[in-house]
LUMRO-950629 format. One record per residue (C-alpha): residue number from 1; x, y, z; residue in three letters. Coordinates in Angstrom, 3 decimals. Layout:
N
  num        px        py        pz  residuo
  NUM         X         Y         Z      Ala
...
//
This chain:
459
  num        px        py        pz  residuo
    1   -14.764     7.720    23.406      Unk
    2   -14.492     4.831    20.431      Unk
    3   -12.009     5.575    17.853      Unk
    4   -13.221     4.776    14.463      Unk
    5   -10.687     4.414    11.708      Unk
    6   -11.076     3.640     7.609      Unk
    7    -9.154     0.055     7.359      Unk
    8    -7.737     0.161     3.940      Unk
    9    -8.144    -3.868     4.324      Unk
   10   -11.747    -3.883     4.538      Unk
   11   -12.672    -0.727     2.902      Unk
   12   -14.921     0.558     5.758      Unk
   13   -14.342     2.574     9.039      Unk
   14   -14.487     0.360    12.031      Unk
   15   -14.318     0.460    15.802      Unk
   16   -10.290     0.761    16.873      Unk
   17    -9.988    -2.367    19.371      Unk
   18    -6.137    -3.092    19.888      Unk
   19    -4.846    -6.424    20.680      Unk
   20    -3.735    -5.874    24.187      Unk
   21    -5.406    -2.881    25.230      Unk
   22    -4.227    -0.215    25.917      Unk
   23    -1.034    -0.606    24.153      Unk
   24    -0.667    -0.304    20.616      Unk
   25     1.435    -1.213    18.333      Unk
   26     2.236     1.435    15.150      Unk
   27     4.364     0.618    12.024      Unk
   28     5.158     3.648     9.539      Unk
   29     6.858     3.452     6.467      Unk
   30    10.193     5.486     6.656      Unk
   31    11.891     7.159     4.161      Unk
   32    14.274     5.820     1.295      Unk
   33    17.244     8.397     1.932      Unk
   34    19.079     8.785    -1.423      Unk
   35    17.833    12.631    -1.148      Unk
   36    15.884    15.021     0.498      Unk
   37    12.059    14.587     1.259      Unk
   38     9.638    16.621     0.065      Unk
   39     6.153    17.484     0.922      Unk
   40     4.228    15.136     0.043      Unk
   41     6.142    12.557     1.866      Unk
   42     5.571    14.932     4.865      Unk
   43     1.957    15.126     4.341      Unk
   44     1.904    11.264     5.320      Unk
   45     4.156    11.722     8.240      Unk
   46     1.935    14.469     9.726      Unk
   47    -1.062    12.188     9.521      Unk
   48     0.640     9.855    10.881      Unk
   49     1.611    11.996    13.946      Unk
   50    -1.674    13.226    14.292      Unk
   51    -2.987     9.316    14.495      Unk
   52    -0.374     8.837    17.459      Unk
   53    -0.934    11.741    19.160      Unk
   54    -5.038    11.358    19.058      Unk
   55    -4.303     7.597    19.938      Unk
   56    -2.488     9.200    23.347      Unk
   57    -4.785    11.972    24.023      Unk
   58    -7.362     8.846    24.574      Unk
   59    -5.469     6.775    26.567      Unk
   60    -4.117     4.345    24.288      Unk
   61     0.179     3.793    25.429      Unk
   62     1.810     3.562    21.869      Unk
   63     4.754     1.592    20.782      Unk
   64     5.707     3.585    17.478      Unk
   65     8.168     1.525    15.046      Unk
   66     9.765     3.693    11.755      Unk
   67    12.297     1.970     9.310      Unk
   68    14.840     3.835     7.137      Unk
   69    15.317     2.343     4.098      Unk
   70    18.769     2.628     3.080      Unk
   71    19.595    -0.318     0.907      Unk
   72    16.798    -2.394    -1.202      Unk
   73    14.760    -0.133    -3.391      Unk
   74    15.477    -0.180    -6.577      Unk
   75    14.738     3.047    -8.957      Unk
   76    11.675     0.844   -10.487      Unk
   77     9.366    -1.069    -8.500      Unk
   78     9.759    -4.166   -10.865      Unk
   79    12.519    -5.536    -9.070      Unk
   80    14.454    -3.849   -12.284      Unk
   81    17.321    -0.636   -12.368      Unk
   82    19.123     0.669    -9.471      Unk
   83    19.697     0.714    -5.951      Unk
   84    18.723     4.680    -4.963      Unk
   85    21.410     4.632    -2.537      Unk
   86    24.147     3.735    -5.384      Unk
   87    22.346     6.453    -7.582      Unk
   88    22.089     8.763    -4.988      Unk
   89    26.280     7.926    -4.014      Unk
   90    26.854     8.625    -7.843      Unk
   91    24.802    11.498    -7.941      Unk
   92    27.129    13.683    -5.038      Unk
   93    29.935    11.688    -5.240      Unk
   94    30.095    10.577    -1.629      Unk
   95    29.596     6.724    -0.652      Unk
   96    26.270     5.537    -0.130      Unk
   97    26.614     5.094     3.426      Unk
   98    27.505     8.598     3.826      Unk
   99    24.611     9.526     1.714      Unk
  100    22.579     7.450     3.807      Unk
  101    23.685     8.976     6.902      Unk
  102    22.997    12.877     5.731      Unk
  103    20.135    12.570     3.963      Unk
  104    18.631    10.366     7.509      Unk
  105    19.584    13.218     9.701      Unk
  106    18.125    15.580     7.149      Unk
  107    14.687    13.896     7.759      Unk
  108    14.729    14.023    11.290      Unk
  109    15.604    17.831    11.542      Unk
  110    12.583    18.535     8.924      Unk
  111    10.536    16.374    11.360      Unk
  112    11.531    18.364    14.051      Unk
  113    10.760    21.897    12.201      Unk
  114     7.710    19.919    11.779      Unk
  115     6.723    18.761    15.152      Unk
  116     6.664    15.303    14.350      Unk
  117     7.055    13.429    17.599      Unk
  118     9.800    10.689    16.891      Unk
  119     9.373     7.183    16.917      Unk
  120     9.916     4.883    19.933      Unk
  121    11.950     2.700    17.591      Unk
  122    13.744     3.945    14.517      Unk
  123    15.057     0.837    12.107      Unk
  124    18.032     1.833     9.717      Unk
  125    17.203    -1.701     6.953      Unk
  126    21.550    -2.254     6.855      Unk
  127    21.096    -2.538    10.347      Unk
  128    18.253    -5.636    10.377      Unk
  129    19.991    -8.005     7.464      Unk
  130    20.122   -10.916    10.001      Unk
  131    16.521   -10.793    10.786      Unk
  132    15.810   -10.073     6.412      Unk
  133    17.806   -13.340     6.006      Unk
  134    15.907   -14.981     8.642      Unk
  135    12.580   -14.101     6.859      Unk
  136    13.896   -15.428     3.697      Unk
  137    14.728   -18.446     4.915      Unk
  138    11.247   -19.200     6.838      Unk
  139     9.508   -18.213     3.270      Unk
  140    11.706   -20.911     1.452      Unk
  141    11.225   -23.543     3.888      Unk
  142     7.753   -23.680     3.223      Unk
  143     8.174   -23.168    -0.697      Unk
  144     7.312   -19.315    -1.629      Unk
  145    10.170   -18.373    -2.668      Unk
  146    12.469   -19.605    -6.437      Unk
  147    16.092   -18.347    -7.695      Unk
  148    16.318   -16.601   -11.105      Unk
  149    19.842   -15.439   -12.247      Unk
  150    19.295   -11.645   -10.747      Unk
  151    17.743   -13.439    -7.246      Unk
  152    15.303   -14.768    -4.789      Unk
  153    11.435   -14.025    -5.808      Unk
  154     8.057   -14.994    -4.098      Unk
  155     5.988   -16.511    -5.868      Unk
  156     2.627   -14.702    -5.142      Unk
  157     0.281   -17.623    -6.958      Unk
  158     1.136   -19.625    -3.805      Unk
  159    -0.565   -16.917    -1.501      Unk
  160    -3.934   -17.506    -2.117      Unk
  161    -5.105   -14.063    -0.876      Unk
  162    -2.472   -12.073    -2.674      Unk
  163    -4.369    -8.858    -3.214      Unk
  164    -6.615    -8.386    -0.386      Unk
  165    -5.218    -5.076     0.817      Unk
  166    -5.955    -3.787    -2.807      Unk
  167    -9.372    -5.343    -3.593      Unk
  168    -8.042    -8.055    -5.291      Unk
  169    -5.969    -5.853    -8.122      Unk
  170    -2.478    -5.648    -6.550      Unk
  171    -1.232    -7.545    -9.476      Unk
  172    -2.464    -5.324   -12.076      Unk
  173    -0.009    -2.062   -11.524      Unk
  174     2.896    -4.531   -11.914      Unk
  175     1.764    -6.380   -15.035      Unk
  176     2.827    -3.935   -17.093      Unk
  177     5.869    -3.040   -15.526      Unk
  178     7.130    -6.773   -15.394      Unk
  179     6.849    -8.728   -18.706      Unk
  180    10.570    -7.327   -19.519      Unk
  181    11.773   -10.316   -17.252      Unk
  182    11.078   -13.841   -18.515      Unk
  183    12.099   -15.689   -15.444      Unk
  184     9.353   -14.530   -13.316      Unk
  185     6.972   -17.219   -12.987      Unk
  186     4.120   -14.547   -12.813      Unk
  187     4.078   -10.953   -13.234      Unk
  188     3.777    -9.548    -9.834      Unk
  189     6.299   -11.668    -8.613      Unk
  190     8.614    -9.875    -6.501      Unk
  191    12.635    -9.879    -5.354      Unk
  192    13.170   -10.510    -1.657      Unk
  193    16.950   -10.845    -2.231      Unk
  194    19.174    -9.531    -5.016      Unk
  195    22.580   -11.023    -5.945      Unk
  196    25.192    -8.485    -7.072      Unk
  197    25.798    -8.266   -10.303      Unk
  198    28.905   -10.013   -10.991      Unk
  199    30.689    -7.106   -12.973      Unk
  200    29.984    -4.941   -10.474      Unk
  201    30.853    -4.012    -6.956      Unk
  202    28.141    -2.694    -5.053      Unk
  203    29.092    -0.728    -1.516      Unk
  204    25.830    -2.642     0.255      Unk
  205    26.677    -5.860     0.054      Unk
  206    26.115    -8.993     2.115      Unk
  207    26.868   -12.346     2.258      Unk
  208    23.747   -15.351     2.229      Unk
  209    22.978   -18.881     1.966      Unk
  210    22.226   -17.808    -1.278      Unk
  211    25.205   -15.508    -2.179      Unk
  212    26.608   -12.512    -1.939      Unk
  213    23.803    -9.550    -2.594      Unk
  214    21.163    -7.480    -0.729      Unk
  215    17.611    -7.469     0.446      Unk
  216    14.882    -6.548    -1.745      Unk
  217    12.969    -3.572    -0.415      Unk
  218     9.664    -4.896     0.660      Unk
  219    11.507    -7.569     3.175      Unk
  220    13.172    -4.740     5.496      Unk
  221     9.216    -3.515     6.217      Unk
  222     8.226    -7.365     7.684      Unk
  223    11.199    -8.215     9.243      Unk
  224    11.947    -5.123    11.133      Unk
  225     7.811    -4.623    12.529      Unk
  226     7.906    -7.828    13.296      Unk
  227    10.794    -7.830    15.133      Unk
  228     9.902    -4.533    17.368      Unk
  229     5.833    -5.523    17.339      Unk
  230     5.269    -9.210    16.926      Unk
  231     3.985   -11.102    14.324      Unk
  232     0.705    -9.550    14.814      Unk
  233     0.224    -6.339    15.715      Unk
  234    -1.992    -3.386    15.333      Unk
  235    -1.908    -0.581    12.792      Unk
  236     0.187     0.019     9.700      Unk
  237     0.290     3.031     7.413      Unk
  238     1.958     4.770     4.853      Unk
  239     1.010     6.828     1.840      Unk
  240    -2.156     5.347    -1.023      Unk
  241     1.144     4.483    -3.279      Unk
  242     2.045     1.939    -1.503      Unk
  243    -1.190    -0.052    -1.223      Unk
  244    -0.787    -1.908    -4.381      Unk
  245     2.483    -2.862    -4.430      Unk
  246     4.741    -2.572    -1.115      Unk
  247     2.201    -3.040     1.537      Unk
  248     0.194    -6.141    -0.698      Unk
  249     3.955    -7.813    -0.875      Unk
  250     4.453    -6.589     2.719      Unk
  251     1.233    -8.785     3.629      Unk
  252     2.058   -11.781     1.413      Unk
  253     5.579   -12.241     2.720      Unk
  254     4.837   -12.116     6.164      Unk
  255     1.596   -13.838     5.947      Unk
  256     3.075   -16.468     4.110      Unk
  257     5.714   -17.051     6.656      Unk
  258     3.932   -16.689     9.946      Unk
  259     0.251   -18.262     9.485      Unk
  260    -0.770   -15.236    11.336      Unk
  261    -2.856   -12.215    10.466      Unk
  262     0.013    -9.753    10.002      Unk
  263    -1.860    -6.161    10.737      Unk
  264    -5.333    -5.492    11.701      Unk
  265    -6.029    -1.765    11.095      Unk
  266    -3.992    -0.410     7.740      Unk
  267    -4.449     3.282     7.197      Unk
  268    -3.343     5.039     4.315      Unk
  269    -2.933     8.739     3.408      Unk
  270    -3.597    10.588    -0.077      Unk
  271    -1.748    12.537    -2.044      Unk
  272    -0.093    16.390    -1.975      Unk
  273    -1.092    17.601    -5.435      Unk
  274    -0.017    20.424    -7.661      Unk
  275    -0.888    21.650   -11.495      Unk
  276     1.826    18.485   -12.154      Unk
  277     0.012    16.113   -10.278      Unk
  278     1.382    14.134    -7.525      Unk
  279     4.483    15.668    -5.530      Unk
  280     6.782    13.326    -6.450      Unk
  281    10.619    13.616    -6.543      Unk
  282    10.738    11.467    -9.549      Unk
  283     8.739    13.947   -11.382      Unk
  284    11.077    16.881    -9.728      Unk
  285     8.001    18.214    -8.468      Unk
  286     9.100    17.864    -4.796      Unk
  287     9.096    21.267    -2.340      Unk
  288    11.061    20.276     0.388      Unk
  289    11.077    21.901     3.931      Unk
  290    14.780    24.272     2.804      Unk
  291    13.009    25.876     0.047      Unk
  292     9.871    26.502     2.513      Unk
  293    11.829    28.453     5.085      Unk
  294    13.499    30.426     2.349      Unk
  295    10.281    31.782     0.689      Unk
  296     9.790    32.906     4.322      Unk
  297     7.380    30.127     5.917      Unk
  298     6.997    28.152     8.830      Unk
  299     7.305    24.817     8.576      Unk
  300     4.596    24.937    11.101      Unk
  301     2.546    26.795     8.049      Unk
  302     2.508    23.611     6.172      Unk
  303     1.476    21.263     9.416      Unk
  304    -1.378    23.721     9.613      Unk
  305    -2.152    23.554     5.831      Unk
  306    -2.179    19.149     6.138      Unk
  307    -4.588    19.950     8.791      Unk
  308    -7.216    21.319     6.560      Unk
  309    -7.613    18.339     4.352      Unk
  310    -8.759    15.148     5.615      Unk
  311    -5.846    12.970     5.011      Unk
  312    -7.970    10.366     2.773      Unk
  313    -8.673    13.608     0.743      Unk
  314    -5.982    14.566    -2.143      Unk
  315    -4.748    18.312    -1.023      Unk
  316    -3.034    20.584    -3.279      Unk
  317    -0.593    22.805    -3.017      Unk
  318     0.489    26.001    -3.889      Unk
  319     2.363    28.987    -2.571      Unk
  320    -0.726    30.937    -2.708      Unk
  321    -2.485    28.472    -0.892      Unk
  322     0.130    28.141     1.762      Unk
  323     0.515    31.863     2.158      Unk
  324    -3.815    31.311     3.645      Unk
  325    -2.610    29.051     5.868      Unk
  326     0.281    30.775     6.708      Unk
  327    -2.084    34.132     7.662      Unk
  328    -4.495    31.560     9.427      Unk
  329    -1.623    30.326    12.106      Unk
  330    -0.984    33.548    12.474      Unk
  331    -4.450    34.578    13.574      Unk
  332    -4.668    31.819    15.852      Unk
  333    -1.628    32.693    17.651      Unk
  334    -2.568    36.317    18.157      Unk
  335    -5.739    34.845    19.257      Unk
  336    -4.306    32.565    21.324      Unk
  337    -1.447    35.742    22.383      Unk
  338    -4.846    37.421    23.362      Unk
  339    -5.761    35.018    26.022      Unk
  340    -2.559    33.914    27.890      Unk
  341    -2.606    35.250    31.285      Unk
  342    -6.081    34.630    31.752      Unk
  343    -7.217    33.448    35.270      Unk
  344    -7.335    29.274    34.386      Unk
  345   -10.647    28.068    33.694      Unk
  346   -11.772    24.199    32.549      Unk
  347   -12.276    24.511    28.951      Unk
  348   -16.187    24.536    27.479      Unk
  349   -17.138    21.233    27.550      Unk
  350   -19.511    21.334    24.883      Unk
  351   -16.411    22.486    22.559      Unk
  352   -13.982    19.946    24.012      Unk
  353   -16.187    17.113    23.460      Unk
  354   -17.004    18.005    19.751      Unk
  355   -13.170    18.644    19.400      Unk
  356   -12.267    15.376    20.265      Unk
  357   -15.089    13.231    18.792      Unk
  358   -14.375    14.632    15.089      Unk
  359   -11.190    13.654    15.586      Unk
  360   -12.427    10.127    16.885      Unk
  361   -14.042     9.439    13.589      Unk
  362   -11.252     8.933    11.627      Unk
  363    -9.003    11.456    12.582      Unk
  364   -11.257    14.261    11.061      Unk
  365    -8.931    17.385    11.521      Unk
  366   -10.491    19.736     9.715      Unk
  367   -13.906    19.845    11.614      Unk
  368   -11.779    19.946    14.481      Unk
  369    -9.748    22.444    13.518      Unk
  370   -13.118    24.334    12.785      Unk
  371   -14.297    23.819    16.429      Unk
  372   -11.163    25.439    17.832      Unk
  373   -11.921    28.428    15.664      Unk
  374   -15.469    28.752    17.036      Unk
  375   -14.595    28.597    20.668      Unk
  376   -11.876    31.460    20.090      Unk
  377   -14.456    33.590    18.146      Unk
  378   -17.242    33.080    21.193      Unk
  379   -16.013    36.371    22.971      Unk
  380   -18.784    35.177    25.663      Unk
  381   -16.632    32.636    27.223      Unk
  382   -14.320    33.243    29.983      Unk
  383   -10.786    33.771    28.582      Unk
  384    -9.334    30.796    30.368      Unk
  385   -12.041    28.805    29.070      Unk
  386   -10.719    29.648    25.054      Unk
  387    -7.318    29.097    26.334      Unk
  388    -7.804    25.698    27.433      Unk
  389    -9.483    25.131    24.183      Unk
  390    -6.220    26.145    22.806      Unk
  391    -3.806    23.618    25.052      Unk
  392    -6.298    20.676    24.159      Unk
  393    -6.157    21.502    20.795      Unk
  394    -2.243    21.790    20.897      Unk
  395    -1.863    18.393    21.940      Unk
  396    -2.646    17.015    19.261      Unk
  397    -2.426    20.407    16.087      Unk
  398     1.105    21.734    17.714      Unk
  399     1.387    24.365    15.846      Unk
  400     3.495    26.288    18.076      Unk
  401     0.177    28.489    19.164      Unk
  402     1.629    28.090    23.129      Unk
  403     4.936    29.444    21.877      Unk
  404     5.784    32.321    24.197      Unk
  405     7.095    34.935    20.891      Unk
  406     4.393    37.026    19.790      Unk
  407     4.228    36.814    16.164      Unk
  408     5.513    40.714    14.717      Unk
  409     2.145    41.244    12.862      Unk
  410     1.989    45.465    13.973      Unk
  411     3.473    48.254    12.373      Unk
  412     5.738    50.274    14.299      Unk
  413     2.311    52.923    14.432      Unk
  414     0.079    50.998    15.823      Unk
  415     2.037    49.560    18.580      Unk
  416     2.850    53.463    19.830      Unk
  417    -0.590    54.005    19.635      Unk
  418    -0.979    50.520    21.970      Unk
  419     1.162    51.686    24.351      Unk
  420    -0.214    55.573    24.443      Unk
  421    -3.872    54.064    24.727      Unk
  422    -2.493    51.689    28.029      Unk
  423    -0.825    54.386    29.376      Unk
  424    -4.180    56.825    29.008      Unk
  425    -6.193    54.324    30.646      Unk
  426    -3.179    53.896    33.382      Unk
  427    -3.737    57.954    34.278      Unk
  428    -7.694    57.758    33.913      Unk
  429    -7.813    59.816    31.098      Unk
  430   -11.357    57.590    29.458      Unk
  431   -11.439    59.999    26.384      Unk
  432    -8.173    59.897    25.137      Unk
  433    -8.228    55.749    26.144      Unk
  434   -11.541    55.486    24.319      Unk
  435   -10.578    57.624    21.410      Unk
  436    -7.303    55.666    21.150      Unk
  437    -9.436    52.311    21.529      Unk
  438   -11.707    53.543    17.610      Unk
  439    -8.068    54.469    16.435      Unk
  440    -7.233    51.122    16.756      Unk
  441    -9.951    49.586    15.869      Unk
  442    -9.977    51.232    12.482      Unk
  443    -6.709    49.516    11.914      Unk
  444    -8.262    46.560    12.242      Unk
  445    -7.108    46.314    16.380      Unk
  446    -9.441    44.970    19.452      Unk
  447    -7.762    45.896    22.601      Unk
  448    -9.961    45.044    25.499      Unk
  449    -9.255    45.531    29.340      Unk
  450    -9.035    43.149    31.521      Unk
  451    -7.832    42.331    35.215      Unk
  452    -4.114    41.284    34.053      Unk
  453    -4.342    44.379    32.735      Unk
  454    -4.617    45.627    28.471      Unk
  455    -4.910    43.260    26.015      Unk
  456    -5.162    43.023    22.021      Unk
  457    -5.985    40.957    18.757      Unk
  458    -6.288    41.767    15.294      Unk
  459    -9.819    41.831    14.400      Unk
//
């Protein structure tokens, strides 16, 4: 089955064809860890588990590359302000590496609650400062780059197709953002290394042919993929935010240094809105997967709420909202509950092949999500059949509907009146077992009998 994806780069879905079939090379963009991540960020890192896993499930072997930024981006994306780590080590009082190092294993256990499968390679940015400095010094050879007192910049006029990934506009989010600094020879200029200020000591520091500072934030992105992937390789993504700005500079300073074409497939995923707007921690709008579990959710209630949204589609959020998604898992996993046990049967083919070729163009999850809801409903098919709906679907949706703990969705009442109506049935006693089967079904209970014996669902 072709995969067709919607390249950011050329505005238009197109066939996937990899490199070096069938391995594939994946870049994501990683967290900054100067704090906890919140939902939004985790509606991009869902996606982009869902493109891996749906790369997999058709045969593609994928080489998955994640940075962690923990030095480099500055609290404006003008090059201007703070390091988040140093505001971040400020804020709680504890150094930056420390900071770094709880708020990194923070993300991982929320990708974990999550189901996120990890990457193959996971690349901490302190970690990859040789190969940053390396970069730099390939871009000045061949004349991109000029020192201003605060640093190194690139000089995007000498990139002739600065702009591509945005259309051509890259430069105008930054105009406004930049005039405050009168050394930059053109607004969307941007830092690849930052010297430390000289009245100050920062705790990421490094020495350079250019003195003692630290990487600018965009540089970790190229040097790091490239390093793991090759100077070309196959698909990047991130969130729609970083189109403009990150991934255009991301483009330009690897471009500019290899002569290559840096990435041929860049997906990007839209925002988690509320009544705010974007979920954004610098708004303090951010949810994060803590306050979840404490309202009494699933993390696995939000992976099935990303799933109804296409992920180029904004998706909003709200408790209400969640709390439908929330009763929506839980159907399908007494649904599912329903079915296990069921003599194995191949799943309806019809079904499996509409499953996966939604989510073959362009990892459309909520018409597949919609076919897995019709083959459970079809009470016509074999019960293995639904159930291997269920495991194909779970390859790629995992949202725990395989999980062997039945979800406690029965009063105390109606699960005597369960057991009374099995054990009727068990002595032969059809009118008490078929009075106690309309009991149950009044409460909104299908109990059905079948060869492994009785069975239920909520209606």
């Amino acid at each position: 089955m072709t995969l067709r994806f919607f390249n950011t780069l050329s505005r238009r879905k197109e066939d996937f064809q990899p490199l070096d079939p069938p391995k594939v090379g994946l870049y994501t963009c990683g967290p900054t860890v100067y704090g906890r991540q919140h939902l939004g960020n985790y509606r991009t890192y869902i996606f982009e588990d869902l493109l891996k896993r749906v790369l997999a499930l058709n045969g593609f072997k994928v080489r998955h590359v994640m940075n962690i930024t923990d030095v480099g981006h500055l609290t404006s994306q003008a090059d201007e302000g703070e390091d988040k780590m140093e505001v971040g080590s400020r804020r709680e009082g504890k150094s930056a590496w420390d900071i770094a190092r709880i708020y990194t294993d923070a993300f991982l256990a929320d990708c974990r609650a999550l189901r996120i499968l990890p990457p193959d390679i996971l690349c901490r940015a302190t970690e990859h400062i040789p190969e940053q400095v390396a970069l730099i010094e390939r871009l000045h050879r061949k004349g991109f780059l000029y020192g201003t007192s605060d640093g190194l910049y690139y000089d995007t006029r000498r990139f002739k197709d600065y702009g591509k990934l945005a259309g051509g506009h890259a430069a105008a989010p930054a105009r406004a953002r930049v005039e405050s600094n009168p050394e930059k020879r053109n607004p969307s200029d941007f830092a690849v290394w930052k010297f430390s200020p000289k009245d100050v000591k920062r705790q990421m520091e490094w020495p350079s042919p250019w003195g003692i500072g630290f990487p600018g934030w965009h540089i970790e992105c190229s040097a790091m993929s490239m390093k793991y992937l090759g100077e070309s390789f196959d698909i990047h993504c991130g969130g729609i935010d970083h189109i403009p700005i990150h991934h255009t500079n991301e483009i330009a300073q690897s471009e500019g240094a290899t002569g290559k074409p840096f990435v041929k497939y860049w997906l990007h995923g839209e925002f988690l809105i509320t009544d705010a707007g974007k979920m954004a921690k610098s708004t303090g709008g951010g949810v994060n997967v803590e306050e979840l579990e404490a309202r009494g959710f699933s993390p696995l209630d939000f992976r099935y709420h990303v799933l109804t949204a296409h992920y180029r589609r904004q998706l909003e959020f709200t408790w209400e909202f969640l709390e439908a998604s929330k009763t929506a898992r839980r159907r399908l996993r007494e649904m599912t509950a329903f079915l296990q046990g069921s003599p194995e049967k191949p799943a309806c083919a019809d079904f499996a092949e509409a499953f996966k070729s939604h989510l073959a163009d362009d990892l459309n999850a909520p018409e597949a999500l919609a076919v897995l809801w019709e083959c459970l409903r079809r009470e016509d098919l074999p019960p293995g059949s639904r159930l291997k709906m269920v495991e194909l679907a779970e390859q790629v949706f995992d949202l725990g509907l395989l999980d062997a703990d039945r979800p406690a969705e029965i009063d105390d009442e109606t699960a005597e009146l369960i057991r009374r109506r099995a054990e009727a049935r068990a002595q032969r006693d059809f009118a008490l077992s078929d009075k106690l089967r309309q009991s149950l079904l009044a409460r909104g209970v299908v109990v059905e009998d079948t060869r492994e014996g009785q069975k239920w669902r909520k209606k």
